[in-house]
C-alpha positions in Angstrom: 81.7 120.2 -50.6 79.6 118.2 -53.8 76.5 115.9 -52.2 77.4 112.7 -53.4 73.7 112.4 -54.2 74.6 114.9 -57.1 78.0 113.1 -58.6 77.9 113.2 -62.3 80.2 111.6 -64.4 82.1 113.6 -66.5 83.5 113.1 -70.3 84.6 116.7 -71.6 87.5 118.7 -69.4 88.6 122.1 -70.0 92.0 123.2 -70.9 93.3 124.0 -66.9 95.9 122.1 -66.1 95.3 119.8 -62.9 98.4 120.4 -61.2 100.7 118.1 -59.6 100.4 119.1 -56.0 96.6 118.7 -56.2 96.9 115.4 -57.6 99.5 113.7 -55.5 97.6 115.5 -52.6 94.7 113.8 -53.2 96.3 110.6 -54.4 97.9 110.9 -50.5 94.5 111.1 -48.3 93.2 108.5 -50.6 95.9 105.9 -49.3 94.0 106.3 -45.8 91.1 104.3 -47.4 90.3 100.9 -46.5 92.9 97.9 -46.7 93.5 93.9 -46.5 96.3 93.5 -43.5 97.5 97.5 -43.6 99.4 96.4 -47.2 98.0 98.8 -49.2 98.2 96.2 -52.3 97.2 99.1 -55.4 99.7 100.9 -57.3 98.7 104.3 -59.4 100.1 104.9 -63.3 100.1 109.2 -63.8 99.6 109.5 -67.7 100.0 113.2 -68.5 101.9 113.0 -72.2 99.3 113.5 -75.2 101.9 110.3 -77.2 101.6 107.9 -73.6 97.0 108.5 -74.1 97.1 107.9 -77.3 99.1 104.6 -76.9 96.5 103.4 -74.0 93.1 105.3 -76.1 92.9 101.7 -78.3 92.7 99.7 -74.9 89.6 101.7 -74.0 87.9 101.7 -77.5 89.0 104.8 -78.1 86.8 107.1 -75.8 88.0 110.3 -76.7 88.3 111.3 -73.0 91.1 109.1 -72.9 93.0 111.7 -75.1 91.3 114.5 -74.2 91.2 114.3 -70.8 94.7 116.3 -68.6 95.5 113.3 -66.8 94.6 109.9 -67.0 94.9 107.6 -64.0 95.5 103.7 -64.4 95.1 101.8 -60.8 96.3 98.8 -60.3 96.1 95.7 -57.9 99.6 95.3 -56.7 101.1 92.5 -55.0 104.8 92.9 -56.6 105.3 95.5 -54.5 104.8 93.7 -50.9 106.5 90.1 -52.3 109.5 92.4 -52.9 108.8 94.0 -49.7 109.0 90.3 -48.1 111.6 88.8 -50.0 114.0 91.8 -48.9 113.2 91.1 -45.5 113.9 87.3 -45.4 110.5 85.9 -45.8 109.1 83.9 -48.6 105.9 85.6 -49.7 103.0 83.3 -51.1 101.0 85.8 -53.3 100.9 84.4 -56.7 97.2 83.2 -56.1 93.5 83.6 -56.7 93.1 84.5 -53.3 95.7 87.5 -53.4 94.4 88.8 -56.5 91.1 89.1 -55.2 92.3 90.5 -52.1 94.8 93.5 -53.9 91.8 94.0 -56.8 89.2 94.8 -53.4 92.2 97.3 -52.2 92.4 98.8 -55.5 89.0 99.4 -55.9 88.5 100.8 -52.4 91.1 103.4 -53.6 90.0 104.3 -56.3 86.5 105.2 -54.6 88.3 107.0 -52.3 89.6 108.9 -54.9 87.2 109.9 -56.7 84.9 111.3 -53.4 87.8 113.5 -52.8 88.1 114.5 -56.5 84.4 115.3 -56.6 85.3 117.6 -53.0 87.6 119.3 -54.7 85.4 120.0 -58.2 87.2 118.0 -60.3 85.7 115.9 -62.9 86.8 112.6 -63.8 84.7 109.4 -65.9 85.3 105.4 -64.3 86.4 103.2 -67.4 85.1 99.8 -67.0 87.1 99.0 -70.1 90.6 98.4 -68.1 89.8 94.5 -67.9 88.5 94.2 -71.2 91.6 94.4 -72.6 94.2 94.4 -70.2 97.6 92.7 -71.5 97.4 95.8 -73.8 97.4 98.5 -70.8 100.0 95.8 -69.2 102.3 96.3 -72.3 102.0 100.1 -72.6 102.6 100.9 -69.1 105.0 97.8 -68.7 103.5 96.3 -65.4 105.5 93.4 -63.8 104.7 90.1 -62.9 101.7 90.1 -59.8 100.6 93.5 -61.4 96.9 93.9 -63.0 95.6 97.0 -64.1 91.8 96.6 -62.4 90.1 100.9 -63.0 91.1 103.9 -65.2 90.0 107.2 -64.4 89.9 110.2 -66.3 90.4 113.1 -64.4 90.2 117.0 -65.2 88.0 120.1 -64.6 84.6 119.9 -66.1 83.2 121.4 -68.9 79.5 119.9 -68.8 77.5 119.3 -66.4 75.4 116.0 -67.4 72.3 115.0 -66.2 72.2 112.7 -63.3 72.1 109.0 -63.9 68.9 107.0 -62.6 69.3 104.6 -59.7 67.3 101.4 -58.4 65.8 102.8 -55.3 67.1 101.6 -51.7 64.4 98.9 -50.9 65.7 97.0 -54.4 69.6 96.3 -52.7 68.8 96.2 -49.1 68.2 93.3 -47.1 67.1 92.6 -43.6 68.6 89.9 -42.1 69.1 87.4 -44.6 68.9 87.7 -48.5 64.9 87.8 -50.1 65.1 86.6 -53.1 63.4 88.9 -56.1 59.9 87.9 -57.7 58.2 89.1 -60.8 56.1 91.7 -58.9 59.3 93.1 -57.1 61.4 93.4 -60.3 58.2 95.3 -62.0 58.6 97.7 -58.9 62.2 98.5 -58.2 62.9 98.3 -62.4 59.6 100.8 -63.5 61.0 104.4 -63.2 64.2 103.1 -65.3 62.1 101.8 -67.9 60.0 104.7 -68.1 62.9 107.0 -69.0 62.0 108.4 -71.9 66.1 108.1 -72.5 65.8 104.6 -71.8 62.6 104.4 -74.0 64.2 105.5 -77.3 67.4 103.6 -76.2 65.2 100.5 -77.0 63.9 101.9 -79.9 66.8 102.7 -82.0 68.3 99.1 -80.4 65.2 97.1 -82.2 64.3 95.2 -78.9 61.5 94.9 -77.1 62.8 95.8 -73.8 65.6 97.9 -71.7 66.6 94.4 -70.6 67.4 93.2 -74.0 69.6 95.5 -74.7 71.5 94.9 -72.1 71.9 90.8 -72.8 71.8 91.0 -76.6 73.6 94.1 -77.4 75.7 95.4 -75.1 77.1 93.0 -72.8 76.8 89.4 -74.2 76.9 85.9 -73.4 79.6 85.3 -76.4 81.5 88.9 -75.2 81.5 88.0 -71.3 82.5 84.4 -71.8 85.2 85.3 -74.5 86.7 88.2 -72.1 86.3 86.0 -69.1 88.8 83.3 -70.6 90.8 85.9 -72.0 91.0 87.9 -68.5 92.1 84.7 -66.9 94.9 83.9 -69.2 96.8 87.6 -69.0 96.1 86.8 -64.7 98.1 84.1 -65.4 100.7 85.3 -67.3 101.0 88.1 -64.7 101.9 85.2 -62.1 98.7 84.5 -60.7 97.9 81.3 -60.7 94.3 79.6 -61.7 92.9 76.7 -62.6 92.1 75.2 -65.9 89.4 78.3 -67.2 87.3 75.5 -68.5 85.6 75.3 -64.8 84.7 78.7 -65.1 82.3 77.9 -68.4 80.5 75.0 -66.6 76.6 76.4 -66.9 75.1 76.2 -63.5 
């Protein structure tokens, strides 16, 4: 059994096949994870054909372990499944909410990191792809999810061939707090935020960035105001096209 101290995330799969019983195995003890009222409000998309990862590689920028990988995974927070469930059974289900979606996107998530510890027992590889909300009413289209359906994580699953360095973490005493929340200070930030910006990976990511600092990168380049606010309003339009229903998105641009 892997330490989860040692998980690597991996990008570049070898040829074996991951086979079906192993997969829908796993995908069974997963479904014992965590979940809001015993619903189990997540759903899974298996894409196996090359043509089917090629359609969904544009809705991901491309990654090339999208395509390459044997299997890609699309989870998704699923309340069609129990309104159906309801309505079959003479009751009149109120799921078409904020509330709801929060509630099945929570399920989905604790699946999906339920998943991926017993991937990572087993030896399997797989890579997390953040991009699923970025673009979603494409992966929506391509895998044709119904109405109170929202694609929320994408994995990428196979056996590895690499074995990448570790990623850095903040250490413990920067997320844990006793009692109530202590808010950060300059001092603190120049503590928990020192070994990360002493990477020498980190370092040269600044430098071939032309910023002054790891932080900068972050806020100017890679995940900006303009992109986050842009993605926000267009996230909550496909929610509500998907049936969940919001309020006007302009109260979600008020600065604080």
């Amino acid at each position: 059994m892997k330490n989860l101290s040692t998980r690597r995330t991996i990008r570049q799969y070898s040829s074996r096949e991951v086979s079906p019983e192993l997969l829908n195995r796993l995908l069974t003890e997963a479904s014992r994870t965590q979940t809001m009222g015993n619903l189990q409000l997540y759903s899974v998309v298996v894409t196996r054909s090359p043509e089917m990862k090629a359609r969904l590689a544009p809705a991901h920028f491309n990654q090339p372990m999208v395509t390459q990988a044997p299997v890609v995974l699309t989870i998704c927070a699923d309340f069609n499944r129990t309104s159906t469930w309801a309505r079959c059974r003479d009751a009149d289900p109120g799921y078409d909410n904020f509330l709801s979606f929060i509630n099945a996107a929570t399920d989905a998530l604790l699946y999906t990191q339920t998943l991926c510890n017993l991937m990572d027992e087993e030896g399997l590889g797989y890579c997390y792809l953040g991009t699923t909300v970025y673009q979603p009413q494409q992966i929506i289209d391509i895998l044709e999810l119904p109405r109170l359906v929202m694609p929320i994580a994408t994995l990428t699953v196979g056996w590895p061939a690499e074995e990448p360095p570790l990623s850095d973490r903040l250490p413990l005493e920067s997320f844990i707090h006793e009692e109530t929340y202590t808010d950060y200070l300059a001092c603190d930030i120049d503590a928990y935020y020192a070994a990360k910006e002493q990477l020498p990976e980190n370092q040269e990511f600044v430098r071939i960035n032309k910023k002054q600092t790891l932080a900068q990168v972050f806020t100017d380049i890679r995940y900006t105001r303009k992109d986050n606010e842009a993605m926000s309003e267009s996230l909550i339009e496909v929610l509500k096209r998907q049936g969940f229903r919001f309020l006007d998105p302009y109260i979600f641009r008020q600065p604080l």
